[in-house]
N, C-alpha and C positions, 0 to 999 in steps of 0.2 A: 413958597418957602425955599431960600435958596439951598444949596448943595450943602451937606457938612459932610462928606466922603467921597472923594474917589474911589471908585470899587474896581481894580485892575488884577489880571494875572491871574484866570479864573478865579473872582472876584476874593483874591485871600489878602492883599494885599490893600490897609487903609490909610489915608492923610487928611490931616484937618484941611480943607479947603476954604474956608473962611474964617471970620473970626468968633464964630459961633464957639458958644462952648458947652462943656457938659451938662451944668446947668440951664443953659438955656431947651433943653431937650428930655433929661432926667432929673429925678429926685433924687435927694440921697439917700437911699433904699433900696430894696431890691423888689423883684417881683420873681415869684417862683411858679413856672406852669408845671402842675402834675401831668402825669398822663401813663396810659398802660402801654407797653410796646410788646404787641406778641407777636406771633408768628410758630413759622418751623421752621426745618434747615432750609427751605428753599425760598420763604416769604415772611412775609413785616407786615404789621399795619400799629398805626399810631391811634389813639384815644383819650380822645382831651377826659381828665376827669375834675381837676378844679385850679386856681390861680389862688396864690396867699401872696400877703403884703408882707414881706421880712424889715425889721425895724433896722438893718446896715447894709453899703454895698463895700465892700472890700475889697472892691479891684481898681486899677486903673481908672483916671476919668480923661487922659489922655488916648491911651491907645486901645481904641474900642473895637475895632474892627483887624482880626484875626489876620496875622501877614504870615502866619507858620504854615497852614496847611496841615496838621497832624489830623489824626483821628479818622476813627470809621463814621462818623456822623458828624454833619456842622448845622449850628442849627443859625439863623439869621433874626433881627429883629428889622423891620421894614416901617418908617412913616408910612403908613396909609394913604395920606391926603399927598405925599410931592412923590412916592415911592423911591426915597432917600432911605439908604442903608444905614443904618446907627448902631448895631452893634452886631455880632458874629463871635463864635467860638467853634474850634473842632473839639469833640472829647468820644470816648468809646464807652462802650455798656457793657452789661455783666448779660442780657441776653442777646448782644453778637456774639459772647463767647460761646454760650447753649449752643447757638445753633451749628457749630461744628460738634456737636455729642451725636453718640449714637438713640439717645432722647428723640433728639428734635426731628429726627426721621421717620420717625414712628407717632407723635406724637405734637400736639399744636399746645403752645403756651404762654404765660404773660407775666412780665415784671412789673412791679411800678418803679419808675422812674418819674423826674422833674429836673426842669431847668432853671438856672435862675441869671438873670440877668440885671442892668438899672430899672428901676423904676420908671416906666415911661411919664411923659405929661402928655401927651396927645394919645389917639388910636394909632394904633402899631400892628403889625401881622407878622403873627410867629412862622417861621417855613421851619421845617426839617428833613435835611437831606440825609443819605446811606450812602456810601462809596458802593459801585460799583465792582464787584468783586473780578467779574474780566476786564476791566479795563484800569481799574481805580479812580474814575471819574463819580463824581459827585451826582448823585437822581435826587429830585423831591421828592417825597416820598409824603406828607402834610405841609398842610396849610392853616391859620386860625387867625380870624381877627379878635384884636382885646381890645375893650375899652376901657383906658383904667381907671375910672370911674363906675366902672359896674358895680352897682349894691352886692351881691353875688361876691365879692373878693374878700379872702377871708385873713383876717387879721394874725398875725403870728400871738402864739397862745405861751408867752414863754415859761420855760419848764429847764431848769437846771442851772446849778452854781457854776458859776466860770470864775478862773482863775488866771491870771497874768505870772505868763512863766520867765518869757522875756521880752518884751514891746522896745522895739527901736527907731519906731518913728510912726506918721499917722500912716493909715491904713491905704490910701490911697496914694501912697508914692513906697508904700513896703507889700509885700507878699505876708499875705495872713495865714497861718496854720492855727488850724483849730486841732486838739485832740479830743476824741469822747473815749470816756470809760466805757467798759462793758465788762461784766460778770466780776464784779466789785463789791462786795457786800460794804453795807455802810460802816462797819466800824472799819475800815482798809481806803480812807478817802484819803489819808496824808500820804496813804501806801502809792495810792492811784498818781499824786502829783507829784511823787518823786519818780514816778517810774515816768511821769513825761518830760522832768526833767534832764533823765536820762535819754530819753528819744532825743532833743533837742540836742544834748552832745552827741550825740552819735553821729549824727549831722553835719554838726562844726567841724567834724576831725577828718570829714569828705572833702578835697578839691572839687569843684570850686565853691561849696555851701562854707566850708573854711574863712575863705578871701571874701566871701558876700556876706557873712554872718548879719553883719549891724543893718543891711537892707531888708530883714525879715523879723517876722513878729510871729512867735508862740504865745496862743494860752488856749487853758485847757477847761474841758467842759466836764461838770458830774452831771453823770445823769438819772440820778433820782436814787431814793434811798429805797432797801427793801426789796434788793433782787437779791437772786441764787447767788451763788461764789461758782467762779467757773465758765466752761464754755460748753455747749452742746456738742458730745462724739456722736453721732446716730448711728455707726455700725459696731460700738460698744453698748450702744443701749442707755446712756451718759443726757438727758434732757435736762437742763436747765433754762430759769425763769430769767431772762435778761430783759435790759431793754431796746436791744435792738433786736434780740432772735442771732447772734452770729452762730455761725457751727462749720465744723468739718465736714470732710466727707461732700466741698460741693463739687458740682457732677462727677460725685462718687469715688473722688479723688483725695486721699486720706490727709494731706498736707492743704488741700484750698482752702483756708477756711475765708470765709466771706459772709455776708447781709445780703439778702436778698431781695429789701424793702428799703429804695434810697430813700425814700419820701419820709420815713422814721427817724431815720438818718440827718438830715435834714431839719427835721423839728429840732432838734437839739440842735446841730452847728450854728443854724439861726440865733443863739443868744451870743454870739459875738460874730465881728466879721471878720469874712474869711475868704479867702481864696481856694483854696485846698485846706481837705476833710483826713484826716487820721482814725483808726481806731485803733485804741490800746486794749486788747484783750486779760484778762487776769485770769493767763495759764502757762502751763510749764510745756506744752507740745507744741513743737516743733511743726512750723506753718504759718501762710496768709496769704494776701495778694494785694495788688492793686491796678487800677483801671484808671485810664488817663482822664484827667477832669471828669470824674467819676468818685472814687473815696479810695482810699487805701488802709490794708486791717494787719494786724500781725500778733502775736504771742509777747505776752511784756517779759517773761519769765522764762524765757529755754535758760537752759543752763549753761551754753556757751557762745550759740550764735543771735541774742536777741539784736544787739548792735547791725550786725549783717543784714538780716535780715529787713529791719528800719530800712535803711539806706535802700535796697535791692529794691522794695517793693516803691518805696519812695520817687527813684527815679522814673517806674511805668508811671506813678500817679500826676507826677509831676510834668512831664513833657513826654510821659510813652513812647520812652525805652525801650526798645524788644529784648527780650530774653534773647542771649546768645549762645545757648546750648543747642545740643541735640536733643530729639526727642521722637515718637512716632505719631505727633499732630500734622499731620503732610497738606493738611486741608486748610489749614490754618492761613496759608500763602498762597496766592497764584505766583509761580515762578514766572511765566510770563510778564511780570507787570512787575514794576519796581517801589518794593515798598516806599511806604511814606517815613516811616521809623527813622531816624538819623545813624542809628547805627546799625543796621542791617542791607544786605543790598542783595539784588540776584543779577547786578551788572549788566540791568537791561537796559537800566540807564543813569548809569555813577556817576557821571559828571554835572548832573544833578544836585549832587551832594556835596557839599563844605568839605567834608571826610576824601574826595578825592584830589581837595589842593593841598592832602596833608602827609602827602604820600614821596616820599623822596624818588629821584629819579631815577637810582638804581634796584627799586626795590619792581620785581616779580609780580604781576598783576594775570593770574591769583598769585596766594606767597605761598612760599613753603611752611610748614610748620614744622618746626626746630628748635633748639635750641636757642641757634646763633640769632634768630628774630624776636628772643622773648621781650624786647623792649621796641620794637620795631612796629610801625604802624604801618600795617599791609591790608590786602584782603585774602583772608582768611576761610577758608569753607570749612562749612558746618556750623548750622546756627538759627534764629528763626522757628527749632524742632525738627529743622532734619538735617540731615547730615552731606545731600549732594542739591547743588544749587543755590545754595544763601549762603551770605558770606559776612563774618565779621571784622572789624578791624581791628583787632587784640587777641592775642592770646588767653590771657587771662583776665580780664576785667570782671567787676563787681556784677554785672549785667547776664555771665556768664558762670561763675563760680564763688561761691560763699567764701571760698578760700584768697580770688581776688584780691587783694591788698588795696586798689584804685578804682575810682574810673578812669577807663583808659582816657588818653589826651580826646579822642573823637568825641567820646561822651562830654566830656569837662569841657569842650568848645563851644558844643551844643546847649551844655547847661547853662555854660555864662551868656550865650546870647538870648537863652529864653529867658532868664534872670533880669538881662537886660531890657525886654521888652515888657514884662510885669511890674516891672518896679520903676516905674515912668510915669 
């Protein structure tokens, strides 16, 4: 079988090298591997637990193999018979975040997660690697051959009304956003799709999702009649019957609120295709998160910052963003090692980064923070969650502060070039 990628530049960077094409390799479908990922703070281990057939693939069928480099995990898809790379993604988990708690120190645990990728036509071997936290370098960490033809793979079981909020072109040359409801009682379903149609403006009114608008495609998912109204508080004592289970309070933190089961997750986004996963919560508290090529969740209803809050968490989901405040998560980063995040840096090694040819000749490297630089694109300390060693490139950005008005120009660079590479 000849080559269909060059895999260069600790292998993140891909090209068609023939004239082999998507088709000749995948279905248009997806295949999704479950699997448990536990561990503690200090160890991982991965556990295959089933493969489903999803009835769309929603990404790209040009640029298959991952050129970003983002993410604490990349997982690969490998031909077996010529060991030809055909596709690649980096994304993060919800338990790499655990295992910086003081949980995971004391204590060994397991999420489900799954990945989904094209549907192969031949045997393929899933690998999945973890960044090295001293160095940032990429470990395998699993390995699994599929045959995707195994009787064993299980058919997507569809479950939930989807809605078209805005489709601007096929799915394979646009970025798909799917949103799920949660804690929606049935008779609040017209409630649910206007409230994503306000997600979807929130969006537009962001550079650069503004300028890209007609290159992306919203719609939205019910998912299922017959649950509670609400969302789970656990340290009000607050349980409600959803269908994903979301709640506050995660790791204990009053504002997370987040899903703890992608794999549920998942069965529902599967009735449309999708690139990136939303959840629109039906509550008035202030809260959510998200997690890069992972899902991202938020409150539909605060009373002043829902719009903010869309956008903020949006950008981790979408190309993961770091947060650029302070905080007292110190573990979160090795200063040593220069993140991956496009707009964070600890100037171990900035010239790495797009964000350092954006930088004027006279500007202060670190900058001051003042006044006179409030529109000035420097590096800025304090960010990342701590306060000495990381460095932002804004003062105020979206990324940084609810109050934010933008993303700064560094972010808006970065979004159009990952824009760019999705929507190909």
């Amino acid at each position: 079988m000849k080559k269909i990628f060059i895999f260069s530049l600790l292998f993140l960077i891909g090209g068609v090298a023939n004239a082999q094409t998507f088709s000749d390799v995948f279905h248009d479908k997806s295949m999704r591997f479950d699997y448990y990922h536990c561990g503690d703070s200090t160890s991982e281990a991965f556990f295959y637990e089933k493969i489903v057939e999803e009835p769309y693939w929603g990404g790209s069928k040009v640029n298959l193999v991952d050129e970003a480099g983002y993410g604490n995990h990349l997982f690969k898809v490998i031909d077996k018979e010529s060991g030809d790379l055909l596709y690649s993604r980096g994304y993060c988990s919800l338990f790499n975040e655990w295992q910086h708690t003081e949980e995971a120190n004391t204590s060994r645990k397991g999420y489900k997660e799954s990945l989904v990728f094209p549907y192969p036509k031949n045997d393929v071997v899933l690998e999945i690697y973890t960044r090295n936290f001293a160095n940032g370098e990429f470990v395998k960490q699993f390995s699994k051959d599929i045959d995707p033809e195994y009787f064993q793979i299980i058919p997507h079981r569809a479950k939930g009304e989807v809605f078209d909020i805005e489709v601007n072109g096929d799915a394979a040359t646009s970025i798909d956003i799917v949103v799920l409801s949660e804690g929606y009682t049935t008779d609040k379903k017209d409630k649910f799709v206007k409230d994503v149609e306000r997600f979807a403006e929130s969006l537009w009114a962001y550079s650069p999702f503004k300028e890209e608008r007609k290159r992306f495609n919203v719609r939205a998912v019910w998912c299922g009649d017959g649950f509670g109204d609400g969302i789970s508080i656990p340290k009000d004592d607050v349980w409600v019957n959803t269908p994903l289970n979301a709640k506050f309070y995660t790791f204990d933190s009053e504002r997370y609120q987040m899903v703890d089961d992608l794999q549920v997750v998942r069965d529902y986004a599967a009735n449309a295709p999708y690139d990136y996963i939303y959840i629109l919560s039906n509550s008035t508290k202030y809260g959510g998160g998200g997690i890069y090529n992972f899902y991202g969740i938020s409150s539909a209803n605060h009373e002043s910052l829902t719009a903010e809050v869309y956008v903020h968490e949006f950008g981790h989901l979408f190309m993961g963003l770091a947060d650029e405040y302070e905080g007292d998560s110190e573990e979160m980063y090795n200063l040593e090692v220069e993140p991956w995040e496009e707009n964070i840096t600890t100037l171990v090694n900035f010239k790495s980064k797009n964000w350092s040819r954006m930088i004027g000749r006279k500007v202060e490297i670190p900058t001051e923070i003042c006044d006179a630089n409030k529109d000035v694109v420097g590096v800025y300390e304090g960010a990342g969650y701590v306060k000495k060693g990381a460095y932002r490139p804004w003062l105020e950005c979206i990324m940084r502060s609810l109050n934010g008005t933008v993303f700064c120009p560094v972010c808006q660079d970065a979004l159009k070039r990952h824009i760019d590479f999705l929507a190909k």
